[in-house]
C-alpha positions in Angstrom: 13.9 -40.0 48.5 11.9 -41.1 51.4 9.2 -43.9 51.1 5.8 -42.5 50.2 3.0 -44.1 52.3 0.1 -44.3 49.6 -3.4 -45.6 50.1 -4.5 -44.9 46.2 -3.2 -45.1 43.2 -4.6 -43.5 39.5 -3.1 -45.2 36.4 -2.8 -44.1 33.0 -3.6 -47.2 31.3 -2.1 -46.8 27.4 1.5 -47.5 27.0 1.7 -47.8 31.3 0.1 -51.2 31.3 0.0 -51.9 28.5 1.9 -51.2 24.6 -1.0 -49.3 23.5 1.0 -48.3 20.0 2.0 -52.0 19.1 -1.9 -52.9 19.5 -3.1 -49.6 17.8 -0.1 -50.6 14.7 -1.2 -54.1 14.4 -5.0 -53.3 14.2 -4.5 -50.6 11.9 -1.9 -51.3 9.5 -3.4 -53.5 7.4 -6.7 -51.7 7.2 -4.7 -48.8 6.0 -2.6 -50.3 3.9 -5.6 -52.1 2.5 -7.1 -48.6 1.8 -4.1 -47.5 -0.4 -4.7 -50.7 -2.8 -8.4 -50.5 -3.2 -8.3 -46.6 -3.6 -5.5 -45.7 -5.6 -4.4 -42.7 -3.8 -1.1 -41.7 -2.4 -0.3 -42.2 1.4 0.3 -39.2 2.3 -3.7 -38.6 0.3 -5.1 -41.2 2.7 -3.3 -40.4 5.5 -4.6 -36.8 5.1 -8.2 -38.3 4.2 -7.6 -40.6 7.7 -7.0 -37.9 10.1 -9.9 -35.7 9.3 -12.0 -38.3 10.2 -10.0 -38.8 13.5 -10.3 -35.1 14.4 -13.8 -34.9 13.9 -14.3 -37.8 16.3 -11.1 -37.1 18.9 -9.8 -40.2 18.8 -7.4 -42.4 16.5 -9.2 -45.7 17.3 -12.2 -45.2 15.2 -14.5 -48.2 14.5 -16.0 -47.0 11.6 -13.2 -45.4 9.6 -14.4 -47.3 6.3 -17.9 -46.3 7.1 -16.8 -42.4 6.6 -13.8 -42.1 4.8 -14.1 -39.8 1.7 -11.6 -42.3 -0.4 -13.8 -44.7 -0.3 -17.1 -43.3 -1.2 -17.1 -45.0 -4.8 -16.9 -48.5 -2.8 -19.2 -48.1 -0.5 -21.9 -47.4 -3.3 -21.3 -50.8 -4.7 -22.0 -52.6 -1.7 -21.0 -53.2 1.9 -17.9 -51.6 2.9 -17.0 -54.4 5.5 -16.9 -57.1 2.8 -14.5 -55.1 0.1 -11.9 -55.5 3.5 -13.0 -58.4 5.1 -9.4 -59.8 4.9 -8.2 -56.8 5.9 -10.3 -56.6 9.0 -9.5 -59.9 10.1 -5.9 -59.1 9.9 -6.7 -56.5 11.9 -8.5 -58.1 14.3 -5.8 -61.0 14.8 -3.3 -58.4 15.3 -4.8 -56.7 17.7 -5.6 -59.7 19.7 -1.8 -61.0 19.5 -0.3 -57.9 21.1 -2.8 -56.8 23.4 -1.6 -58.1 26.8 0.0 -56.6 29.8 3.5 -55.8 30.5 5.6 -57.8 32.4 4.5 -57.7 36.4 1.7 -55.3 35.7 -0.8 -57.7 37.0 0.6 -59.7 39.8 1.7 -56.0 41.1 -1.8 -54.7 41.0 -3.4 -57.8 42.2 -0.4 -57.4 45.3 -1.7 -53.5 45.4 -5.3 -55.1 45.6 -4.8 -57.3 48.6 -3.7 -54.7 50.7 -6.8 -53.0 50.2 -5.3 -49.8 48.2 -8.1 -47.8 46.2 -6.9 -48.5 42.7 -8.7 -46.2 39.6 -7.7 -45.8 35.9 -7.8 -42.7 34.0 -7.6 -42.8 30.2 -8.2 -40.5 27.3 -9.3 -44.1 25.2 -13.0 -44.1 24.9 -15.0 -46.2 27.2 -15.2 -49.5 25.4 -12.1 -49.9 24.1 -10.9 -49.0 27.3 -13.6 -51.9 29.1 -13.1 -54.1 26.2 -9.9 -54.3 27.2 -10.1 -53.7 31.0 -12.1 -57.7 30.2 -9.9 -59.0 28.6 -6.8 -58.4 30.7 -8.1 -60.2 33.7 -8.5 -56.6 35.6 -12.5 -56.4 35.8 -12.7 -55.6 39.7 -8.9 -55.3 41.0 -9.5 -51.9 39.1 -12.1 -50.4 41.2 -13.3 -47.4 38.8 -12.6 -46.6 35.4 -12.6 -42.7 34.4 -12.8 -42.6 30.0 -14.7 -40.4 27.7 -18.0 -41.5 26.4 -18.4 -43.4 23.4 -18.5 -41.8 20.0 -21.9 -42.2 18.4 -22.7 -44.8 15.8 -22.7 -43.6 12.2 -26.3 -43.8 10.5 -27.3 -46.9 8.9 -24.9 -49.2 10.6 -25.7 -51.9 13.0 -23.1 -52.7 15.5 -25.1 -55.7 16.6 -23.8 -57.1 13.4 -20.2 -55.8 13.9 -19.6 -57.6 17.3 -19.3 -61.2 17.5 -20.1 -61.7 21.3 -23.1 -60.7 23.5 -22.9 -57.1 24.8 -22.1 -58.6 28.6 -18.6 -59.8 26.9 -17.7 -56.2 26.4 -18.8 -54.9 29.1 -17.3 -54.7 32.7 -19.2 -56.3 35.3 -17.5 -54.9 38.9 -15.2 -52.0 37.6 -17.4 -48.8 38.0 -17.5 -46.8 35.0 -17.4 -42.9 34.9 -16.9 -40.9 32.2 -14.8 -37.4 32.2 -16.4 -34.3 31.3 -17.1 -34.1 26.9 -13.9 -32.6 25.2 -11.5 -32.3 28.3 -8.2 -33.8 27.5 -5.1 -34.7 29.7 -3.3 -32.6 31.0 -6.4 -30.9 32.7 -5.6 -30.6 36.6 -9.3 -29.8 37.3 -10.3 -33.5 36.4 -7.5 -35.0 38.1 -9.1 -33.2 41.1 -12.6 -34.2 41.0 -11.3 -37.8 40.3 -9.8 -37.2 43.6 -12.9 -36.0 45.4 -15.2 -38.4 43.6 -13.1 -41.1 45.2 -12.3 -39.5 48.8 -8.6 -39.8 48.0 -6.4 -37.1 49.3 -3.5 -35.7 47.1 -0.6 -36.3 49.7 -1.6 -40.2 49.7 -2.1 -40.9 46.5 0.3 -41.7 43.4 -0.3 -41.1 40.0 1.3 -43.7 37.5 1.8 -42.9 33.6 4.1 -42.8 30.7 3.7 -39.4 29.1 5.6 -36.2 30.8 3.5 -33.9 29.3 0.4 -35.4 30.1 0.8 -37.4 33.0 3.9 -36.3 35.2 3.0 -32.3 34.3 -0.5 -32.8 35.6 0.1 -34.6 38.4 2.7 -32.5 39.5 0.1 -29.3 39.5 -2.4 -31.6 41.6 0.6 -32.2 44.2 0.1 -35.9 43.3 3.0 -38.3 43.6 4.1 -38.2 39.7 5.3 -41.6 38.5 6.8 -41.9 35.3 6.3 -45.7 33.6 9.2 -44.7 31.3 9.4 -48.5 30.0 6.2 -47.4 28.4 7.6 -44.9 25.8 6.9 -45.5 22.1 8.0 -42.2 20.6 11.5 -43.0 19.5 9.5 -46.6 17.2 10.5 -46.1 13.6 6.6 -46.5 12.6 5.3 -43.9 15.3 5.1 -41.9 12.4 2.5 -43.2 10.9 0.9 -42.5 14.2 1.5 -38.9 14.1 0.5 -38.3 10.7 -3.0 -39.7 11.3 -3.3 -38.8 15.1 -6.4 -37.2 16.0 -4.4 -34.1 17.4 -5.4 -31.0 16.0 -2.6 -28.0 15.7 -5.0 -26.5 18.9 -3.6 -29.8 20.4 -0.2 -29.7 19.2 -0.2 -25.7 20.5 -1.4 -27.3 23.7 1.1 -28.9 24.3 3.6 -26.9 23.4 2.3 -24.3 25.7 2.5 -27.0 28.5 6.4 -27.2 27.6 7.0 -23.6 28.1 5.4 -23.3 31.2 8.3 -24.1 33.2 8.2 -27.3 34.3 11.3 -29.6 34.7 9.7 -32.5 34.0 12.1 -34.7 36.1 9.7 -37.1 37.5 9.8 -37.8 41.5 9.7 -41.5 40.6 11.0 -43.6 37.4 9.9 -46.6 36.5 12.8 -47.5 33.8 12.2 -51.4 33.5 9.0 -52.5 34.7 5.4 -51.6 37.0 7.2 -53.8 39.6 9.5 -51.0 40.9 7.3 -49.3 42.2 7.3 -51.3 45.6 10.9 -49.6 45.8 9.3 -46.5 46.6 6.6 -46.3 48.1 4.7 -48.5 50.8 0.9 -49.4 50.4 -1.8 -49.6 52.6 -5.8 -49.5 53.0 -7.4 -46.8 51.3 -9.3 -44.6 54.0 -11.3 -42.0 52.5 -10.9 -38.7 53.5 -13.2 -37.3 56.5 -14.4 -34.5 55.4 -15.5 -35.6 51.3 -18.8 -36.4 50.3 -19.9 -39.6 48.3 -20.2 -39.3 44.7 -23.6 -40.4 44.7 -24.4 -37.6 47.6 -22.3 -35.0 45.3 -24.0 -35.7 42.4 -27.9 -34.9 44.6 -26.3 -31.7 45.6 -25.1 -30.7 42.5 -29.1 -31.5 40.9 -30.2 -29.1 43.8 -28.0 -26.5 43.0 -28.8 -26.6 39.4 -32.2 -26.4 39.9 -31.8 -23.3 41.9 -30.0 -21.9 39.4 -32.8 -22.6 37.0 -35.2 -21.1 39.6 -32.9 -17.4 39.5 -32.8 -17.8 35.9 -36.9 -18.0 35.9 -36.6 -14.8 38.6 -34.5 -12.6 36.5 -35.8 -13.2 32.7 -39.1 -12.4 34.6 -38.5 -9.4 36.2 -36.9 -8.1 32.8 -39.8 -8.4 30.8 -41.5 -6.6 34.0 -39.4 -4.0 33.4 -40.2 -3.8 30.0 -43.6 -3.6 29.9 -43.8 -1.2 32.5 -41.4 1.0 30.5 -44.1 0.8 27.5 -46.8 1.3 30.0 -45.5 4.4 31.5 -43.9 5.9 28.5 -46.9 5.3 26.7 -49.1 7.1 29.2 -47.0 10.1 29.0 -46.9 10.5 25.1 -51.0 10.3 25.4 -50.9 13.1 27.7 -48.7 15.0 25.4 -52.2 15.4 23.0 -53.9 16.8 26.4 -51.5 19.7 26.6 -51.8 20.6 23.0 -55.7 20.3 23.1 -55.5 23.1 25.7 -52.8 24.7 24.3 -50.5 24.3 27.7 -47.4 26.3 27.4 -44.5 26.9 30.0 -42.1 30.0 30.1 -38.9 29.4 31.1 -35.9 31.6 31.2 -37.8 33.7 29.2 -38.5 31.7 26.6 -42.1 29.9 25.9 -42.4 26.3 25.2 -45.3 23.7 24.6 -46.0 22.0 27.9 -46.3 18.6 25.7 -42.3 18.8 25.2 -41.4 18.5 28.2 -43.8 15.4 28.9 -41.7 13.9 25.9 -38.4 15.1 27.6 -39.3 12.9 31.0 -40.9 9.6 28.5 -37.4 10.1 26.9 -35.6 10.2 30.4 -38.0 7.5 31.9 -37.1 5.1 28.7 -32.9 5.5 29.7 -34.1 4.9 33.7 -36.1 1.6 32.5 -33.0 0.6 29.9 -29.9 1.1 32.9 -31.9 -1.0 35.4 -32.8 -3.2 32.7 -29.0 -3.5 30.7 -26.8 -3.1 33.7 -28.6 -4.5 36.5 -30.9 -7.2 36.1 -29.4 -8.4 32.8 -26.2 -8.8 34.3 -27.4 -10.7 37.3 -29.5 -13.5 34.7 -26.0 -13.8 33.1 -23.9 -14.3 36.1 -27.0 -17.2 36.8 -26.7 -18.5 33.2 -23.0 -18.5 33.6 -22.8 -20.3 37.0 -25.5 -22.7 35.3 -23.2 -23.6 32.7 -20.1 -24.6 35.1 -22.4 -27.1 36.8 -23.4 -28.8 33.4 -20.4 -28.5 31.9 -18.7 -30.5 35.0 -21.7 -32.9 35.6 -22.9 -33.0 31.5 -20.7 -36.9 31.7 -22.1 -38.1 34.9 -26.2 -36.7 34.9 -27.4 -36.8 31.3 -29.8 -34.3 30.3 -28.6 -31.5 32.9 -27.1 -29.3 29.8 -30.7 -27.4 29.7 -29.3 -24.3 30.4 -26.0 -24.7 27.8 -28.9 -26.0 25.3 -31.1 -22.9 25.8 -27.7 -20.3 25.5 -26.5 -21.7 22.0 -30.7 -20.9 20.8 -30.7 -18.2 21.6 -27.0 -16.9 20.6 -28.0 -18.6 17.6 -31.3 -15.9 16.6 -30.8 -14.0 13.8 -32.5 -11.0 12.1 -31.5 -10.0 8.8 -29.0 -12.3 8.4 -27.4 -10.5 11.7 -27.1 -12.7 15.1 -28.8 -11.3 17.5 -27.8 -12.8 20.9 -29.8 -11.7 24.1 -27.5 -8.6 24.8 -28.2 -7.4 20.8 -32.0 -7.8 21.4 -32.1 -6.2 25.0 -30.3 -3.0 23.5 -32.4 -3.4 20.2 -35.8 -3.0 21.7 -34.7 -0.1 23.6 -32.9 1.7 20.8 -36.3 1.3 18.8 -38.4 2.9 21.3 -35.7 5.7 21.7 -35.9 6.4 18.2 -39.7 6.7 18.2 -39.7 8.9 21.7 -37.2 11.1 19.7 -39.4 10.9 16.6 -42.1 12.6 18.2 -40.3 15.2 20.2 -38.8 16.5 16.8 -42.1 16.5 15.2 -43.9 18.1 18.4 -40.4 20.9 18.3 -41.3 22.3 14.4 -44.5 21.7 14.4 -46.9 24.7 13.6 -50.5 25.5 14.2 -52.7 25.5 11.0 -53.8 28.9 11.0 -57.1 28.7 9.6 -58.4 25.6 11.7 -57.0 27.9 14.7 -59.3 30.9 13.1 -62.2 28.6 13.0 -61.4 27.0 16.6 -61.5 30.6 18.2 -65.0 31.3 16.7 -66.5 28.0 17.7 -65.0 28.4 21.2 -67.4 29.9 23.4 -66.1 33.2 25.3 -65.2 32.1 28.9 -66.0 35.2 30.4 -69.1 36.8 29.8 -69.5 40.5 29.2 -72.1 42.8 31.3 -74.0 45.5 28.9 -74.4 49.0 29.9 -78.0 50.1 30.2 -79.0 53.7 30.0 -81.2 54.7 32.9 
């Protein structure tokens, strides 16, 4: 293969720098074995118990497991959980900090990559402060240049994690590594953020290497990008006797594991351009390094993320358009209808008729006829014109928060405002805003068609006629005949 000339380089971090399973083991082995003990319950009970609260917080390095765990609910009612397994946790804790280290020429190589002024980024599915936390305490706070995680899960209720940590926040945190986060929920493989990791950083896809251990996740992805795909195949853990354990508490759900499976069948060979079967080191067999140069025609992040304000707040401004011209629309359809069904009471006061075709009709029906026709002219422009435009706006909305939601907190008005009002309900029915629309225009149909059946079989009350002929003046008067 001919020597790639590569200016940037995105690393997975867990199990490619690092033997992410032998720290996740020894941290939380003796937690759970401590969990068996003190709860009584079968493995495959707890294990079961463990994962749910994995899945509902997407990730299988959850702080406060013992704060939510179902098992241990009867504990946690006689006192703090943390001091029932305060052995256990320092068990933890010691194992984690005996195996969490690099892998053999990680760090000389990307200290080498460093000097030579390469762009170097990591991109992790491990939430953001494990991932600093241990960014710190590998030496690697500022030859990694950015950091792309998930956020944080949030802190349970009631517990202080002042009180948990034993150092000052500045300990944990990094101090010259930037730190972005990746948009909520998205999960490797995912090509798109791959590609705005690219653009944030300027980095072009035909100079730049990506470096990880999984081929699903890693290789698969950056393969779809047109990134260089390394494989750091020294970094497999799969085939380890107590990865089962891993897999029976993972946070995966069977979406995930359908995922993925789905990622198999689509074709890919997963032979990896480049493998890295011993150690980080070999890359330098394959590819040559040099200074990063951003690309000349991308835009700085911080200059991407004022356009992409801009363009959300016109988007805002067309949703304020549209939702305004539809309740126009609306009340000059009541206006207008309603104006016509008053005249209605005209015609029948002067006992308007029209013959047509021979046949003799009120006048006042056919003023209900054009309300009727009116009301379907006000819904079509209403339904299928306008309606369909606020969407395509709300829509368009969403695709800017959903990709910015990490990176500019509080842009998710719009998503906010969607799940309201998809969330109405009337009669124990949701009603979103298409249901309502076609709601309040089925109503007034049903009354215009209410009174044009009325107004066709109704009858004249024959005696109040009687009465209204003698009480009406005659319009002609007569001449009398005198006699000469």
């Amino acid at each position: 293969m001919t020597r790639k000339i590569i200016d940037a380089v995105i690393l997975d971090l867990d199990n490619t720098i690092f033997d992410w399973f032998a720290v996740w083991y020894a941290s939380f082995h003796p937690i759970y074995e401590d969990i068996i003990k003190i709860s009584g319950r079968p493995a495959p009970e707890v294990e079961a118990s463990i994962r749910k609260v994995h899945q509902q917080h997407r990730t299988s390095e959850y702080t406060f497991l013992l704060e939510e765990l179902d098992l241990l609910e009867a504990q946690r009612a006689n006192g703090p959980i943390r001091d029932v397994f305060r052995d256990a946790i320092e068990k933890s804790r010691s194992g984690r900090d005996q195996t969490l280290r690099l892998y053999p020429s990680v760090f000389p190589s990307l200290w080498d990559l460093k000097q030579k002024g390469t762009k170097i980024v990591a991109y992790t599915e491990s939430m953001g402060f494990y991932s600093a936390y241990r960014l710190k305490r590998f030496g690697l706070d500022g030859v990694i240049d950015i950091l792309f995680s998930p956020q944080d899960h949030e802190v349970p209720a009631g517990v202080s994690v002042e009180k948990l940590r034993r150092h000052p926040d500045d300990f944990y945190q990094l101090q010259v590594t930037q730190v972005r986060h990746t948009p909520p929920g998205e999960l490797k493989p995912n090509p798109q953020v791959l590609l705005d990791i690219l653009k944030t950083i300027g980095a072009t896809a035909d100079r730049c290497a990506y470096i990880g251990d999984s081929l699903f996740k890693d290789v698969a992805m950056a393969r779809d990008v047109g990134v260089l795909d390394v494989h750091a195949q020294y970094g497999e853990s799969q085939r380890k006797p107590e990865y089962k354990l891993l897999q029976n508490v993972s946070h995966w759900t069977q979406e995930d594991v359908e995922r993925e499976a789905a990622i198999t069948a689509k074709g890919h060979s997963f032979t990896p351009s480049i493998v890295l079967k011993d150690s980080f080191a070999e890359i330098f067999m394959h590819c040559d390094f040099v200074a990063f140069k951003p690309a000349d025609d991308q835009i700085s992040a911080e200059q991407e993320t004022k356009n992409a304000i801009e363009i959300w707040k016109k988007c805002v401004d067309v949703h304020q358009h549209f939702n305004d011209l539809e309740m126009r629309i609306r009340n000059f359809a009541l206006t207008v209808v309603g104006a016509l069904i008053a005249s209605v009471s005209f015609t029948y006061q002067q006992g308007l008729q029209t013959h047509l075709f021979g046949t003799t009709i009120p006048t006042g029906l056919g003023l209900v006829g054009a309300a009727l026709f009116a009301w379907f002219g006000f819904f079509f422009m209403d339904r299928y014109w306008y309606h369909v435009l606020l969407k395509g706006a709300v829509m368009h909305s969403a695709k800017i928060e959903k990709r910015y939601a990490a990176s500019i907190p509080g842009i998710d008005l719009g998503t906010t405002i969607s799940e309201a009002s998809g969330n109405v309900k009337f009669f124990g029915i949701k009603m979103n805003s298409d249901r309502r629309l076609e709601t309040f225009y089925l109503v007034g149909t049903v009354m215009i068609a209410t009174v044009f059946v009325f107004l066709l079989l109704a009858q004249p009350n024959q005696v109040v006629s009687a009465a209204a002929k003698q009480a009406s003046p005659p319009l002609v008067s007569q001449s009398t005949k005198t006699t000469p």
